[in-house]
N, C-alpha and C positions, 0 to 999 in steps of 0.2 A: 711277389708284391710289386704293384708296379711304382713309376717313381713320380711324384707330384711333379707337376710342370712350373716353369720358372717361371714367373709372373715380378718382371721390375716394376716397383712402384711406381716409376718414372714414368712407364712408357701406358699406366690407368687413365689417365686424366683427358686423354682425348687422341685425333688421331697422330700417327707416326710414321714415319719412314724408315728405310730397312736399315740407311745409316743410321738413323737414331739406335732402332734395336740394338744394333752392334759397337753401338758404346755403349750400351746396359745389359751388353753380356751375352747377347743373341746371336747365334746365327740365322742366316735364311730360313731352313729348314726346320727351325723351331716356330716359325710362322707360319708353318701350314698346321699345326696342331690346335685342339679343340679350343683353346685359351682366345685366337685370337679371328678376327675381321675382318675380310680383306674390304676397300670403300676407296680404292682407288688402285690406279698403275704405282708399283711397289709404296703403296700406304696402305696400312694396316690399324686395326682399332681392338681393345681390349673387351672381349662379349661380356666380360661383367657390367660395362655402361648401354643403356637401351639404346635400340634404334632408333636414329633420329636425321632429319635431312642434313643438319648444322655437319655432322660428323664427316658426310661426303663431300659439303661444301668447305667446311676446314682443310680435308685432303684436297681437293680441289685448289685453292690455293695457292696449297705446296706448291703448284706444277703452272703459275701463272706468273707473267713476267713483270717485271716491278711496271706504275702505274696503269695495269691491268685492273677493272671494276667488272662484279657479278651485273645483267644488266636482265630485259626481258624478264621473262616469266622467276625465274630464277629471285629477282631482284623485289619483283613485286613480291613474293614470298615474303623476304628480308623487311620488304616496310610494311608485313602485316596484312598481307589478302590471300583469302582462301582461293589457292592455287595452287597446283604440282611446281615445285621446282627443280628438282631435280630427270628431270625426264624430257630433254638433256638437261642438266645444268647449260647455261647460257652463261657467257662474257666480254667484253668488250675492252679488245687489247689496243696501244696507241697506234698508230699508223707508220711507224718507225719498229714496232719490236720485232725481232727475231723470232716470231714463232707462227707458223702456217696451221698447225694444229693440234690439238689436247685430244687423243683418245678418250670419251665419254662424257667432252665438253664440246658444245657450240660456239665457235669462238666466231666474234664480229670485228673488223678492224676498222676503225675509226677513232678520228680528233678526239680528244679527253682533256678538256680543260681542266683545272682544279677544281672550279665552281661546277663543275659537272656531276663529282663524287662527294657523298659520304659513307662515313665508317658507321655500319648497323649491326649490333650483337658483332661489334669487335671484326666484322669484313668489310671491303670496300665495296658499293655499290653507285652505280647510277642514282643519282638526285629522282625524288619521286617524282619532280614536272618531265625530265629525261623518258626517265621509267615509262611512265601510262602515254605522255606522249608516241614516243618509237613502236610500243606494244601497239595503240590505235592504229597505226601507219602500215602494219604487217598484218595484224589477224581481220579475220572477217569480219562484217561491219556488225554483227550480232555478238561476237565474243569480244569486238571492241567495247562496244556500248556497256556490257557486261562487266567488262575492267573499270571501265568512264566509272561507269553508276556506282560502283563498289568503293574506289577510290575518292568517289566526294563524300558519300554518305559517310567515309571514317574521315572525311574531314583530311585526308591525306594530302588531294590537291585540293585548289581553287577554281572553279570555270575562266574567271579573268586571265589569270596566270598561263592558263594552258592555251587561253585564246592569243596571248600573245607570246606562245612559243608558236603558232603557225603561223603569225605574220613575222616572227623572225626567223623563220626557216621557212620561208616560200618554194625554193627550188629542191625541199627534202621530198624523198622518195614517199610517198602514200599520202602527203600532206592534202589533199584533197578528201583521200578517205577521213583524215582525222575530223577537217572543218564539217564533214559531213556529219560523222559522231557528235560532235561538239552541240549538234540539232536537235539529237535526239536521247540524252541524255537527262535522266530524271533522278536529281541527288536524293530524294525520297523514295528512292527502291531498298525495299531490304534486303533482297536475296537475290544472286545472281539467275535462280531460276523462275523470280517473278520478273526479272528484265527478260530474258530468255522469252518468256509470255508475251510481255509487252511486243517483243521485237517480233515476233511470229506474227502479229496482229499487224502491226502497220506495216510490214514487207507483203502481206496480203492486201495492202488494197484498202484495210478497216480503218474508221478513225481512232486518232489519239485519245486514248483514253488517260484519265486523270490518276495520279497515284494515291495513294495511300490518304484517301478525305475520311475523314470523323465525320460520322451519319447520326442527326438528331433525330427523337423521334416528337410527334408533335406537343410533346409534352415538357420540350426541352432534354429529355434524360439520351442521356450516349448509348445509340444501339451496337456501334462498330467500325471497323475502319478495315474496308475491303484494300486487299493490293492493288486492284487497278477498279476503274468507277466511269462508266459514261454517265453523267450528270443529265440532260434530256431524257434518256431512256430510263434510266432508273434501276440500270444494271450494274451487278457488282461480278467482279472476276478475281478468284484466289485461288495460286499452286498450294496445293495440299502435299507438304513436305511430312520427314519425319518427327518434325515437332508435332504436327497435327495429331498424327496417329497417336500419340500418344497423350494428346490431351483433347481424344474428345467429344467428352460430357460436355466441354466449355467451348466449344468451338459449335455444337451444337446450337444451344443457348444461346450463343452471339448468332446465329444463323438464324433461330424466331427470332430474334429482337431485329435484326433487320428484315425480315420477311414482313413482323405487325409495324415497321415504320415506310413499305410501302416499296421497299427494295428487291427484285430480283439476283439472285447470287448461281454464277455455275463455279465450280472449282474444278481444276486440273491437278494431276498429279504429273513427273516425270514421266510417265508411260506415256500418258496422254501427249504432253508437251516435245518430247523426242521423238516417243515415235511411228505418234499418228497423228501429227500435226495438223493435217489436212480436216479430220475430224474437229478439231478446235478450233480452228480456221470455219469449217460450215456452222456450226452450232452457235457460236457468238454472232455472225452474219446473221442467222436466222432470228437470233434472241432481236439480234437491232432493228432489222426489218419488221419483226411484230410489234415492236414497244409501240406504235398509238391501238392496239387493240388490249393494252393492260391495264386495268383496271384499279386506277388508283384511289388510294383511300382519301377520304375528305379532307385531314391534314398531312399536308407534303411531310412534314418536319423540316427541321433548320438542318441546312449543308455548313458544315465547318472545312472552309480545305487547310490543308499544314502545310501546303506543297510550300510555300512563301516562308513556311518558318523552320529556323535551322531544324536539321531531324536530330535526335539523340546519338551522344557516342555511342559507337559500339565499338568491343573488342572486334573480334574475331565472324564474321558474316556465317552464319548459320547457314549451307547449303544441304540441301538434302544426300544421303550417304549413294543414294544408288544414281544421283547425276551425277555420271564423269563430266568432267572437265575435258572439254576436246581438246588431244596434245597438239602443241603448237612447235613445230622445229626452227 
């Protein structure tokens, strides 16, 4: 008969270290058995608790020098955007600590004022103007704009705020990429893969299309509100996520109702947007070039834009399950 495994209460509740264990009665070797975790260099976690990012970023931690802050991709997680964080975990230790490097963490070394950090789900993070600013400064000007858009639509930062963290950090590294983001950033995106669209379109050469407008039809009644909208043309552009798919009869329905209000609609999917971009790139070019040969109905309807008006909170940004996230080291 075999013998049930020790399981301290102590050491359920979240991750630990091998000292921990062995003041609740552990040895090493009782940690390799099926009971327990591993979620970091000698940290361990109890598999009765699910997996979850928090787990590796608690371990994580452990193994980080006092005013040390999670920062990058990591941190944006922390204040609430659909993002990998752990892949590395990223952090940002003082420019004084003793530490060159965390196996399985990105470590950056730089100034850390007080007012730099706060404490998010009980860890210490980069401030959210820190945050999306540094992230803009580093990633491509597409998965900047991506973070930009994400982080105003939850209302996380402000565009003022962030405008004057590049004029107080003029000689920071990328700070020309960032004022460049700062341009093209529409706090009216809802999903990083209708920015992703957006940004395909104007790094090609297309104009600025409009986001997210409420389309009347001439009777007054609300036909729809495409992701992106050339107003002129009369063309609407929407990524067909996995919300889509699964709703749609209504998504349908919202597609005549802007067809009888005089609207042309193409939608993309990830496939499309990733990884034949070129294609969606030619097809909207061609839609623009024909719009004076479209035949429009007698009444235009009424255009409502929101772009002007706050967009709604949201939790959590709904991206589609099969767009990765391109990892950012």
């Amino acid at each position: 008969m075999s013998r049930r495994a020790l399981v301290p209460a102590s050491l359920t509740h979240g991750p630990f270290t091998v000292a921990d264990a062995r003041k609740a009665g552990l040895d090493s070797w009782h940690l390799k058995g099926s009971s327990w975790r591993r979620v970091g260099v000698a940290t361990y976690v109890w598999c009765g608790l699910r997996e979850d990012p928090m787990q590796h970023l608690i371990a994580a931690r452990l193994r980080l020098p006092a005013g040390a802050a999670f920062s990058g991709l990591t941190a944006a997680w922390l204040h609430g955007l659909d993002v990998r964080p752990c892949d590395p975990i990223e952090a940002t230790v003082p420019i004084a600590a003793r530490v060159s490097a965390r196996s399985g963490i990105a470590l950056r070394r730089s100034t850390i004022e007080p007012a730099d950090v706060v404490v998010v789900r009980g860890l210490p993070a980069t401030t959210p103007i820190r945050t999306i600013s540094e992230l803009c400064c580093r990633l491509d000007v597409t998965e900047a704009v991506v973070i930009a858009d994400a982080a105003l639509h939850q209302r996380l930062v402000q565009l003022e705020p962030l405008s004057n963290w590049v004029e107080s950090h003029a000689g920071h590294r990328g700070i020309r990429k960032l004022r460049r983001v700062l341009g093209l950033v529409e706090p009216g995106a809802e999903s990083p893969m209708e920015s992703r669209l957006r940004m395909l379109l104007l790094l090609a050469g297309l104009p600025r299309p409009r986001v997210q407008v409420s389309i009347h039809d001439g009777a007054g009644r609300f036909a729809g509100r495409p992701d992106l909208y050339y107003e002129r043309q009369r063309l609407g552009l929407e990524y067909d996520g996995g919300h889509h798919r699964s709703a749609l009869t209504e998504d349908n329905r919202r597609q005549n109702r802007l067809l009888d209000a005089g609207v042309r609609l193409l939608r993309f999917t990830a496939a499309d947007v990733l990884g034949n971009p070129g294609s969606v790139v030619m097809r909207v070019r061609a839609q623009l070039t024909d719009a004076p040969h479209f035949a429009r109905p007698p009444a235009m309807g009424r255009l409502a834009s929101d772009q002007n008006a706050r967009p709604p909170a949201m939790g959590r940004l709904a991206s589609d399950q099969n767009a990765r996230m391109p990892a950012v080291g």
